[in-house]
C-alpha positions in Angstrom: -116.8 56.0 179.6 -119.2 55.6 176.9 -116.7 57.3 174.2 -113.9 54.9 175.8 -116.4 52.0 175.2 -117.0 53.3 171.4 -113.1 54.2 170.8 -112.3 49.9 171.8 -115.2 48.4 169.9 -114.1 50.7 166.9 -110.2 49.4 167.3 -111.2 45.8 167.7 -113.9 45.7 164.5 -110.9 47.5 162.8 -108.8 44.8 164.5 -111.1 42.0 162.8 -112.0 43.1 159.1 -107.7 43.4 158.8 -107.1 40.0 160.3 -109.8 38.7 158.0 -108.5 40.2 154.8 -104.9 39.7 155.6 -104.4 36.0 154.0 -106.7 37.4 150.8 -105.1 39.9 150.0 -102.1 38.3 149.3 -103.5 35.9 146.7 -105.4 36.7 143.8 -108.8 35.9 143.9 -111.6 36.7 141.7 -114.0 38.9 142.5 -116.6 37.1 140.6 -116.1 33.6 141.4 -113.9 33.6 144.8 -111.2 31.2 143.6 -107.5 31.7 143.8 -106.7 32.8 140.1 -103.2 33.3 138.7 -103.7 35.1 135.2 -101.3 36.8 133.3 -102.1 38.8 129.5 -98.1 38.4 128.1 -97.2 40.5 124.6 -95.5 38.5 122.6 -94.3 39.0 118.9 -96.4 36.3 116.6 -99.4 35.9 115.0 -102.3 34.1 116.8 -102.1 30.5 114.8 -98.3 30.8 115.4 -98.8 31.5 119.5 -101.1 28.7 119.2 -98.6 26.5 117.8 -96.0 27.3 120.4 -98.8 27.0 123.6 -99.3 23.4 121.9 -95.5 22.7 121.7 -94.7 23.7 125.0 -97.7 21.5 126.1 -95.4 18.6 124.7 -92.5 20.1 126.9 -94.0 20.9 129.9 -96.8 17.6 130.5 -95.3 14.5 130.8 -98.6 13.7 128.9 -100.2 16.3 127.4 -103.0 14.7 125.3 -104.1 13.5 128.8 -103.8 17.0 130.7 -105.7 19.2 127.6 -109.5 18.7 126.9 -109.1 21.4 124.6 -107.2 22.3 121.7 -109.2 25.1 119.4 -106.7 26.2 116.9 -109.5 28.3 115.4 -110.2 30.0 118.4 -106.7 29.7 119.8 -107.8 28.5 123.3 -106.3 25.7 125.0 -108.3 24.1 128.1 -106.6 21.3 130.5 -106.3 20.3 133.9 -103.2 19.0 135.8 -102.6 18.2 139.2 -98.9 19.1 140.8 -98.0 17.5 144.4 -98.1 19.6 148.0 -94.9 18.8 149.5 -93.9 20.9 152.7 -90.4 21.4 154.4 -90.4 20.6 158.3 -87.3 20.6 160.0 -84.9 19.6 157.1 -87.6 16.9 156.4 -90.0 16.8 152.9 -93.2 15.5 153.5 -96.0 15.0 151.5 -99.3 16.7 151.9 -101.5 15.7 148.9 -102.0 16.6 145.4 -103.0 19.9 144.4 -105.8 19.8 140.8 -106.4 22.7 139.2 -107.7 24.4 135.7 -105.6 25.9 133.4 -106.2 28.2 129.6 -104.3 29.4 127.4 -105.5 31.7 125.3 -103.4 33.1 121.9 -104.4 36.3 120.1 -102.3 38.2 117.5 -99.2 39.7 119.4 -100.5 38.6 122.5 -101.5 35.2 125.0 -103.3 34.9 128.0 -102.7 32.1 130.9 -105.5 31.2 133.8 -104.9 28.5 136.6 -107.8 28.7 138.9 -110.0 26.1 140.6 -106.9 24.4 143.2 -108.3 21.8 145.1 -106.4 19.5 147.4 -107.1 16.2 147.1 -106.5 13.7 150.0 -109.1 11.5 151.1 -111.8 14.0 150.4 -111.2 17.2 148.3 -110.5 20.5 149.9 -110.9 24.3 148.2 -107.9 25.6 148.9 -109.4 29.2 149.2 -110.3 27.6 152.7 -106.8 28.4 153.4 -107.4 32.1 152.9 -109.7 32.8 156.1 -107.9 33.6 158.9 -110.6 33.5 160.8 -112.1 29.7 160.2 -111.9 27.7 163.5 -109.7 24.8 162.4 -106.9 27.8 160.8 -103.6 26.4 160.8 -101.3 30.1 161.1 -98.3 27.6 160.9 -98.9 25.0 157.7 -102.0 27.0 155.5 -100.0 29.8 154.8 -96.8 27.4 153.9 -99.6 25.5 151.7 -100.6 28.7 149.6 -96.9 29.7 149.1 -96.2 26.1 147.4 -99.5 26.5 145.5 -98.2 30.4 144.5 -94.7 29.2 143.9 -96.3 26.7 141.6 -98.3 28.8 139.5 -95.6 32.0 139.1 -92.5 30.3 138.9 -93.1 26.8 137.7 -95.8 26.8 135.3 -96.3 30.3 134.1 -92.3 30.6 133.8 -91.9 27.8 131.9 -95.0 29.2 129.7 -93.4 32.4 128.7 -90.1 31.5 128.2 -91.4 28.6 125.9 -93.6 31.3 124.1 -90.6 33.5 122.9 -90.2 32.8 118.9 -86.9 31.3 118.1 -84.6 33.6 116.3 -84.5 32.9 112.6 -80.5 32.1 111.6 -80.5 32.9 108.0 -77.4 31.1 105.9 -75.1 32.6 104.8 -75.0 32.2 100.9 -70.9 31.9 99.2 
């Protein structure tokens, strides 16, 4: 009886630490400070003042207003700070609805023959703001199963295929079409 006893409390602790790590481990989060953090180190042919021009230009493409979004521009150091805010719209039954707006941090940061991007801090801003690494514990009292992991997805989505997308594709240099002389 006792081992039977053992055996269950064994398979339900096992039970708990998985259905607590479950939404976590599909996000990134860093270790050190427990945010969601998308970061990405991408190779790319250039020198470090010429990624930093590019970053800069694609800031012009990307922000509708980009002198607003950046608080930093550090050519010398290559590093590019901002923050931006995207918004939180979820698809219910063929109907788009509006959650709130999502702010986050964002850096760019251009070395020779490389660039590094970082969006981190998300917070959803409604009446009050909320972290969304809130949305990563499975075990909170108020979880949503249905919405919060919906809510991530957008934020993920965001981050991979909007933003970060946009980034490296804008990064590639332009081939250089050399005239042809006659």
């Amino acid at each position: 009886m006792k081992k039977l006893l053992i055996s269950l409390i064994i398979l339900f602790s096992a039970l708990f630490s998985w259905a607590q790590t479950e939404g976590t481990d599909a996000f990134p989060v860093d270790k050190k400070t427990k945010l969601i953090t998308f970061k990405d180190v991408v190779e790319e042919e250039g020198t470090k003042d010429e990624l930093f021009v590019r970053a800069s230009e694609w800031l012009h493409h990307y922000f509708k207003q980009p002198v607003y979004v950046t608080n930093v521009r550090d050519a010398a150091s290559g590093i590019i700070k901002g923050k931006h805010q995207f918004e939180l719209f979820i698809t219910d039954d063929d109907e788009k609805r509006r959650i709130g707006m999502i702010k986050y941090y964002f850096k760019i940061e251009c070395r020779d023959g490389r660039y590094r991007y970082i969006l981190d801090n998300f917070v959803l801003t409604q009446a009050s703001k909320f972290p969304c690494e809130k949305w990563l514990d499975v075990t909170a009292p108020n979880y949503d199963e249905e919405m919060w992991p919906l809510y991530l997805e957008e934020i993920r989505n965001y981050a991979l295929n909007d933003f970060a997308a946009s980034l490296k594709e804008y990064m590639v240099p332009e081939e250089e079409v050399e005239e042809e002389e006659w």
